[in-house]
RODO-190784 format. One record per residue: x, y, z of N, C-alpha, C in turn. Coordinates in nm, 2 decimals, decimal comma, m for minus. Each point is the difference from the previous one (the first is absolute). Layout:
N
drenlum n.px = X; n.py = Y; n.pz = Z; ca.px = X; ca.py = Y; ca.pz = Z; c.px = X; c.py = Y; c.pz = Z
...
***
This chain:
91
drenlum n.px = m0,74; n.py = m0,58; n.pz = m1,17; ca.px = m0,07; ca.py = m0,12; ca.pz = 0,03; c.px = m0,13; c.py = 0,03; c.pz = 0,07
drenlum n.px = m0,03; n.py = 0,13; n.pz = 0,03; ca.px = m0,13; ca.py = 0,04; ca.pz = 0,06; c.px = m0,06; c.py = 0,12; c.pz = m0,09
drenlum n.px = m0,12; n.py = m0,05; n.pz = m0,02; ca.px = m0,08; ca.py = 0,11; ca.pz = m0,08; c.px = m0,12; c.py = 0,03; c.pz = 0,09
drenlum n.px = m0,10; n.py = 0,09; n.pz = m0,02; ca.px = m0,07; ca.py = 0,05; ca.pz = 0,02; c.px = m0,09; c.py = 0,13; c.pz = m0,06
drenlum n.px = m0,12; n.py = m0,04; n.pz = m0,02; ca.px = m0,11; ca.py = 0,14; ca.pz = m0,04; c.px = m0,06; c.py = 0,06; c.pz = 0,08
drenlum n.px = 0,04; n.py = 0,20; n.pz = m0,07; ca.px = m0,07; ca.py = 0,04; ca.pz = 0,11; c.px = m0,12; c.py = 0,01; c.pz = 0,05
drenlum n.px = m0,06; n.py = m0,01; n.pz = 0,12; ca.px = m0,09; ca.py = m0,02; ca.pz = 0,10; c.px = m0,12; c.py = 0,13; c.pz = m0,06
drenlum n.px = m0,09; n.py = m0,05; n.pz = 0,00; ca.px = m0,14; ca.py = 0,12; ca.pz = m0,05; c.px = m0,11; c.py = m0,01; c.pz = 0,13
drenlum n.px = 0,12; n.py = 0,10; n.pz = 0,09; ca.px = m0,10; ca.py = 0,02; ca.pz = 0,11; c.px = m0,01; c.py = m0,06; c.pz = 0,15
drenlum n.px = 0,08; n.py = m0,13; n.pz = m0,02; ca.px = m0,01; ca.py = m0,11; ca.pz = 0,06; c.px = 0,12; c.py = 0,02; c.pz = 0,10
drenlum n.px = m0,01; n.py = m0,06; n.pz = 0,13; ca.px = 0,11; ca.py = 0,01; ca.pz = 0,10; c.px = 0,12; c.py = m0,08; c.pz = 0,01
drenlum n.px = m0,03; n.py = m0,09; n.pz = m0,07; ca.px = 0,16; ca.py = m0,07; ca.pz = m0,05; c.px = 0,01; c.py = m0,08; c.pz = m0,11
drenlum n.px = 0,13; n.py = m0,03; n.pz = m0,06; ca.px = 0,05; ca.py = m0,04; ca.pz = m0,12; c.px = 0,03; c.py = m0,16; c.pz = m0,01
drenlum n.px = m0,02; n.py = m0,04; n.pz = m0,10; ca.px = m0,01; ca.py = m0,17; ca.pz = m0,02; c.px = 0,14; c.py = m0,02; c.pz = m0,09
drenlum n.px = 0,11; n.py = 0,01; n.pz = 0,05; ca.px = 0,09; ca.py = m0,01; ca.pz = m0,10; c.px = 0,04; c.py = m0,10; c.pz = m0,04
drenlum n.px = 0,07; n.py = m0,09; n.pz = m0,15; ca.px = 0,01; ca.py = m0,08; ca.pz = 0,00; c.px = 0,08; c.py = m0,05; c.pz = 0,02
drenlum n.px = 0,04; n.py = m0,12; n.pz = 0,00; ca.px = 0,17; ca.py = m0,03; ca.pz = 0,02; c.px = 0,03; c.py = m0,12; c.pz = m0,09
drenlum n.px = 0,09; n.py = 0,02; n.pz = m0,09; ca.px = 0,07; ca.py = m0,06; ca.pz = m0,13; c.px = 0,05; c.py = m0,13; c.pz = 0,06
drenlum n.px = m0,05; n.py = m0,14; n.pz = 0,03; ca.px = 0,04; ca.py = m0,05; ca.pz = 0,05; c.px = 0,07; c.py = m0,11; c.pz = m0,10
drenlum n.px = 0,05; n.py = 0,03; n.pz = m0,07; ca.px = 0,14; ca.py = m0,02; ca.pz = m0,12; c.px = 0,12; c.py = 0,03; c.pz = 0,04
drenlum n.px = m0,02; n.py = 0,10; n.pz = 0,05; ca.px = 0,14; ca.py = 0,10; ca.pz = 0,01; c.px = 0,00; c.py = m0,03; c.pz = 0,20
drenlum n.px = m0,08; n.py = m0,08; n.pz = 0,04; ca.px = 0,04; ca.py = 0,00; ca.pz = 0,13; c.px = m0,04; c.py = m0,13; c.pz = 0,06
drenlum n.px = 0,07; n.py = m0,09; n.pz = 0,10; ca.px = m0,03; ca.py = m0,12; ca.pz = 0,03; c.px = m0,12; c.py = m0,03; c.pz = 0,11
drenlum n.px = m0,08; n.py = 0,11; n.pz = m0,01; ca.px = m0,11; ca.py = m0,03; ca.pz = 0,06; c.px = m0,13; c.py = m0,12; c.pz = m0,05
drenlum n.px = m0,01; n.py = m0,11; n.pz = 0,08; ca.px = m0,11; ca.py = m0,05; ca.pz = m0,06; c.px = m0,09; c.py = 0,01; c.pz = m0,01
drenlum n.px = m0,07; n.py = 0,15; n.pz = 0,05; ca.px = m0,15; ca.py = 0,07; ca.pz = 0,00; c.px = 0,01; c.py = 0,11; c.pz = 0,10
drenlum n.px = m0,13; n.py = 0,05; n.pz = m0,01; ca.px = 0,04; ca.py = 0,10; ca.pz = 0,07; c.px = m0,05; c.py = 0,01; c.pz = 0,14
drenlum n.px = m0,03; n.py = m0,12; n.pz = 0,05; ca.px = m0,02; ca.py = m0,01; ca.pz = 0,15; c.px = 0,18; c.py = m0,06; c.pz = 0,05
drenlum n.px = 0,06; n.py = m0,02; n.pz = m0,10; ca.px = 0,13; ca.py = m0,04; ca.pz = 0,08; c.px = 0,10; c.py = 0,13; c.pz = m0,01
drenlum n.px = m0,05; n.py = 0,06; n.pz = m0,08; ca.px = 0,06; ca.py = 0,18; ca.pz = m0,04; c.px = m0,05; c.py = 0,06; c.pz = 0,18
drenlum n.px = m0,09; n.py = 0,02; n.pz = m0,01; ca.px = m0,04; ca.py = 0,06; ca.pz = 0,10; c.px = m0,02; c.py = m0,05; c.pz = 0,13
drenlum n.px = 0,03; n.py = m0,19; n.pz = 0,04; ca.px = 0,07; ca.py = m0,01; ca.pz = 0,10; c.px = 0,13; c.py = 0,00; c.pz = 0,04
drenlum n.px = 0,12; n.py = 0,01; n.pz = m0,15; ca.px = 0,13; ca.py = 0,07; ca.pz = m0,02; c.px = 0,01; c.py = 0,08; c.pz = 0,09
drenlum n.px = m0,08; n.py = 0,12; n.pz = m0,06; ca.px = 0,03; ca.py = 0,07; ca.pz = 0,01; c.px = 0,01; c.py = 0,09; c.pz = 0,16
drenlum n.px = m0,13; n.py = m0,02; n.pz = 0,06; ca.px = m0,01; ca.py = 0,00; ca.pz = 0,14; c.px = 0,12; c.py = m0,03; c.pz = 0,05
drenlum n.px = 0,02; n.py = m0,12; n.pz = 0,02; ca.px = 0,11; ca.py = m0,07; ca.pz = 0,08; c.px = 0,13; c.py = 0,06; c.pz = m0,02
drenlum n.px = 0,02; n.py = 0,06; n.pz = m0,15; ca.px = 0,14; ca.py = 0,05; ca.pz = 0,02; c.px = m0,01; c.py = 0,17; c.pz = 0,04
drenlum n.px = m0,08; n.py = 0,06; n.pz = m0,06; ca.px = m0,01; ca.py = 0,15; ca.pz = 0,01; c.px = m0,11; c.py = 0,07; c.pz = 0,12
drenlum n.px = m0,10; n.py = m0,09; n.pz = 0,01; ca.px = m0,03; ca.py = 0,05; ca.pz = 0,11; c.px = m0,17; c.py = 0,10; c.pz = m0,07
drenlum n.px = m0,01; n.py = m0,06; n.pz = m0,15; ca.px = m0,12; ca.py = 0,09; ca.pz = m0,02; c.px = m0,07; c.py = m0,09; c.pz = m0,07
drenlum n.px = m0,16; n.py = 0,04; n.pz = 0,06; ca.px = m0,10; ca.py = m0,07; ca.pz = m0,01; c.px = m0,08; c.py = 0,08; c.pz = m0,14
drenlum n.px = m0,07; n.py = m0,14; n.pz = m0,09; ca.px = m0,06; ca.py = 0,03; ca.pz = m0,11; c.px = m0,06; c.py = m0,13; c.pz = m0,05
drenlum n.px = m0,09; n.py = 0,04; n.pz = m0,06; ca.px = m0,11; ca.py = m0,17; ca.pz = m0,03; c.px = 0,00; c.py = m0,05; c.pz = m0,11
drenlum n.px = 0,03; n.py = m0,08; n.pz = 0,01; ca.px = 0,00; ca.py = m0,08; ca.pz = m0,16; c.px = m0,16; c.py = 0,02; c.pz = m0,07
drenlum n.px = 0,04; n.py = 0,02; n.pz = m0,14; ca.px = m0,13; ca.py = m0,01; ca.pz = m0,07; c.px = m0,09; c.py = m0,10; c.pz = 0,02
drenlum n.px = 0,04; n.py = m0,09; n.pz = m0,01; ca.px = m0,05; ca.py = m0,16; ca.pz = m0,01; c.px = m0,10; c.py = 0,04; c.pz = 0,19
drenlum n.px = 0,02; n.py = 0,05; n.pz = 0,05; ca.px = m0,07; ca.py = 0,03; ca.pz = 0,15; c.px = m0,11; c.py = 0,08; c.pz = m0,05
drenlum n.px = 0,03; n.py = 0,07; n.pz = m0,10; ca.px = m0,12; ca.py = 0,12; ca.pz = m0,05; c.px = m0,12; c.py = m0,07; c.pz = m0,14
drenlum n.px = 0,03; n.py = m0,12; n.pz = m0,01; ca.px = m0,05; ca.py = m0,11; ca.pz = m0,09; c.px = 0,08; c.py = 0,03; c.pz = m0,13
drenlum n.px = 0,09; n.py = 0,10; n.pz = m0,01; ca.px = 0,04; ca.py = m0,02; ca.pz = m0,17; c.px = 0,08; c.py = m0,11; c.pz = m0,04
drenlum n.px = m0,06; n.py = 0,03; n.pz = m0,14; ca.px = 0,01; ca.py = m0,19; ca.pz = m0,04; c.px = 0,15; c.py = m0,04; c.pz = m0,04
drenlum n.px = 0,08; n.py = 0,08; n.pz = 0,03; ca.px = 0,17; ca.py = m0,05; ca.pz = m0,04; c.px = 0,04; c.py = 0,00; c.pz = 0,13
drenlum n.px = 0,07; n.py = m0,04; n.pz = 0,00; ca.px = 0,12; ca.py = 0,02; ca.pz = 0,19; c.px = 0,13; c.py = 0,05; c.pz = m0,07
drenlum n.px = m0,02; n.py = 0,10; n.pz = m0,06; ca.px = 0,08; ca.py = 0,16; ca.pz = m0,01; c.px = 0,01; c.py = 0,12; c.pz = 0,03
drenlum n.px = m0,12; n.py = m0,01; n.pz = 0,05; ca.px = 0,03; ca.py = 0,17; ca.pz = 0,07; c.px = m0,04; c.py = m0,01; c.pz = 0,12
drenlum n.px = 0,01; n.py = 0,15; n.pz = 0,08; ca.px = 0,01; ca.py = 0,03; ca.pz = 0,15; c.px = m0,08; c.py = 0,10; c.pz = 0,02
drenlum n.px = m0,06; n.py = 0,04; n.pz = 0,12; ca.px = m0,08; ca.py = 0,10; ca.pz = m0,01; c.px = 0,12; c.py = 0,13; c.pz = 0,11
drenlum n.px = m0,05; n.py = 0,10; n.pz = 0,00; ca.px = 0,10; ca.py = 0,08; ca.pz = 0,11; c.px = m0,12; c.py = 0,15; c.pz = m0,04
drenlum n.px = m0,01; n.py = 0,03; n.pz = 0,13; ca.px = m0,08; ca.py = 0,11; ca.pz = 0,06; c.px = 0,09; c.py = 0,12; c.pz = 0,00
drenlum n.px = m0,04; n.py = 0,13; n.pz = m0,01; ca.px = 0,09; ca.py = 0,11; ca.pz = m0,03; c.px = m0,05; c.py = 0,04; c.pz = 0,10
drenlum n.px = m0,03; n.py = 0,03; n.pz = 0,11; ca.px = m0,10; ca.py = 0,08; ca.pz = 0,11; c.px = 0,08; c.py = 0,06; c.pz = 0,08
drenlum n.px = 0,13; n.py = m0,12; n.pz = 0,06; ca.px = 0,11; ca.py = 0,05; ca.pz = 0,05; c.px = 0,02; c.py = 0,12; c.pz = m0,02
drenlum n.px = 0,10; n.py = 0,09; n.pz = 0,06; ca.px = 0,06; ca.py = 0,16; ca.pz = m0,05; c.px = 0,16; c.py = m0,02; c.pz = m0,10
drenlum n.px = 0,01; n.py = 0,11; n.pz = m0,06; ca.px = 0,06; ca.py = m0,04; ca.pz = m0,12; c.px = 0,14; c.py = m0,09; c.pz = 0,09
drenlum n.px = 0,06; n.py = 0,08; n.pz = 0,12; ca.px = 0,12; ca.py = m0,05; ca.pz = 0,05; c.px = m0,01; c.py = m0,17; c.pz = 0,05
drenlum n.px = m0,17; n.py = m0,04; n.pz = 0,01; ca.px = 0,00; ca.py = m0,15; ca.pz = 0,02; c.px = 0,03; c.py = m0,06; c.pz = m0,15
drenlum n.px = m0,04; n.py = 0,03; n.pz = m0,11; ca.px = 0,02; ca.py = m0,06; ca.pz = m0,11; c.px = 0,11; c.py = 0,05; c.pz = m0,04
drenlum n.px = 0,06; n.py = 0,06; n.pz = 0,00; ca.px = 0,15; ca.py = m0,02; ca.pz = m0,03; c.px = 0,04; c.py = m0,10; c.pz = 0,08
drenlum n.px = 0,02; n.py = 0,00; n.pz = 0,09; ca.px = 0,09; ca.py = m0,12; ca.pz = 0,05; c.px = m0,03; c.py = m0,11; c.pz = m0,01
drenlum n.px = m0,15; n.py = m0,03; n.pz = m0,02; ca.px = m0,09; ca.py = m0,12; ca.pz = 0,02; c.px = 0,07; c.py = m0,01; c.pz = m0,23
drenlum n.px = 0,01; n.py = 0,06; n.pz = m0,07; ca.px = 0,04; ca.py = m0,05; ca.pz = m0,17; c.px = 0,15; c.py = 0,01; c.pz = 0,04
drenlum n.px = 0,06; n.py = 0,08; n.pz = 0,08; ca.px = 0,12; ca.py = m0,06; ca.pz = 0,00; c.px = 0,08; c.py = m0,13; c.pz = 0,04
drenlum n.px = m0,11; n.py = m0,04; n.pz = 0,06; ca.px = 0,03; ca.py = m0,14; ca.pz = 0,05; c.px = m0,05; c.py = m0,14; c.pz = m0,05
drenlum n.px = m0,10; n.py = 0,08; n.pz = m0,09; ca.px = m0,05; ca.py = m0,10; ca.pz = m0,15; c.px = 0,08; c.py = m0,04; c.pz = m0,11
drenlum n.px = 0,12; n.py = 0,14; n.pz = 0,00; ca.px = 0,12; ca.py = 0,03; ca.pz = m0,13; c.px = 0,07; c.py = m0,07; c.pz = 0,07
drenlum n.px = 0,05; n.py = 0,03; n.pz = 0,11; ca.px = 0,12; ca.py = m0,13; ca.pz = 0,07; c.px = m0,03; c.py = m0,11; c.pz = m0,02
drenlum n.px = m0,12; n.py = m0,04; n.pz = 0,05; ca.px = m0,04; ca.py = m0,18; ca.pz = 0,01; c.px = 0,00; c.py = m0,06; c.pz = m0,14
drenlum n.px = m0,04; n.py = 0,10; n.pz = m0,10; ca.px = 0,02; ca.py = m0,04; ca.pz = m0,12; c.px = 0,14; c.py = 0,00; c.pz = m0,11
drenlum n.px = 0,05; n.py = 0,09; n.pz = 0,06; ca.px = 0,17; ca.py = m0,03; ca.pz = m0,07; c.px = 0,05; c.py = m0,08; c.pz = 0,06
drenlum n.px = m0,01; n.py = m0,02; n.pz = 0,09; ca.px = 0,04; ca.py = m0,13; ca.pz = 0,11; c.px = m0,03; c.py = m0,14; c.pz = m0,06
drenlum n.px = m0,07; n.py = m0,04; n.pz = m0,04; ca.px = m0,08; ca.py = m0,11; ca.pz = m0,06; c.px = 0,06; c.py = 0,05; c.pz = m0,13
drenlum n.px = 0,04; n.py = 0,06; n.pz = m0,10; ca.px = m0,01; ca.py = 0,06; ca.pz = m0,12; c.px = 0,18; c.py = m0,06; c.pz = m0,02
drenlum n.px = 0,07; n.py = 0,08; n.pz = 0,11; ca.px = 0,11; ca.py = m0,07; ca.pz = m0,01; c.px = 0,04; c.py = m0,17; c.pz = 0,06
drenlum n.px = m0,05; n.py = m0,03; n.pz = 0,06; ca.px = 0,04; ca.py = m0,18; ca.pz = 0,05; c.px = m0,12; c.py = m0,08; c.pz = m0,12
drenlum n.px = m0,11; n.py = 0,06; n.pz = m0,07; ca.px = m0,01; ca.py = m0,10; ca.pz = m0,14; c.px = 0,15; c.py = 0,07; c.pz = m0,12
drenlum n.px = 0,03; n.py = 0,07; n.pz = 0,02; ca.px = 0,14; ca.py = 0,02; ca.pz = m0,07; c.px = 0,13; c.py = m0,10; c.pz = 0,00
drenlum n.px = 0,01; n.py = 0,01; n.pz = 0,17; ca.px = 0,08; ca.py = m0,12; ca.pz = 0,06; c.px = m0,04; c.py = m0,11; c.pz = m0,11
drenlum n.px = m0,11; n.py = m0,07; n.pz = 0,05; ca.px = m0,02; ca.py = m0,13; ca.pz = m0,03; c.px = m0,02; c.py = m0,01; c.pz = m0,10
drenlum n.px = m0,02; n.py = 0,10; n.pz = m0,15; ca.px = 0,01; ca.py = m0,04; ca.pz = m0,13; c.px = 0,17; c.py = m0,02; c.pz = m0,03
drenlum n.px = 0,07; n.py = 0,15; n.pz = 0,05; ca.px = 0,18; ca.py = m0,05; ca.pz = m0,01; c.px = 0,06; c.py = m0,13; c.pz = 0,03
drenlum n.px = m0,05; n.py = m0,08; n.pz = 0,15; ca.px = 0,06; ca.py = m0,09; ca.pz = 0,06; c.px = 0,00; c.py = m0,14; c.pz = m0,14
***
């Protein structure tokens, strides 16, 4: 549900998010989600003028041990949401 191209040069990645496959209604509510549950900060595209509210922006600058934990807690928040739209298509 998240894609992304690699970066040429640039300090962080605009990745997108499949908002089909996830009940986000854009990606400022992705990324105030996301804060609130996980505790990691990232900016919605739509903050960076791009013209969909799909993607997010996230800085790599951190050291590698901050971004691990800082995507592992992107993978959580996102299987998490991944499985309760599962719920709600079963129910």
């Amino acid at each position: 549900g998240i894609t992304c191209v690699k970066p040429k040069g640039a300090l962080y990645l605009f990745p997108k998010i499949d908002l089909k496959k996830f009940s986000f209604r854009d990606d400022e509510q992705f990324t105030y989600d996301l804060l609130c549950e996980q505790k990691v900060l990232v900016v919605s595209g739509t903050g960076f003028n791009y013209h969909k509210p799909d993607h997010f922006r996230i800085v790599f600058l951190p050291t590698t041990e901050e971004l691990e934990i800082a995507t592992n807690r992107i993978r959580a928040f996102l299987d998490g949401v991944r499985i309760k739209n599962e719920e709600l298509v079963l129910a």
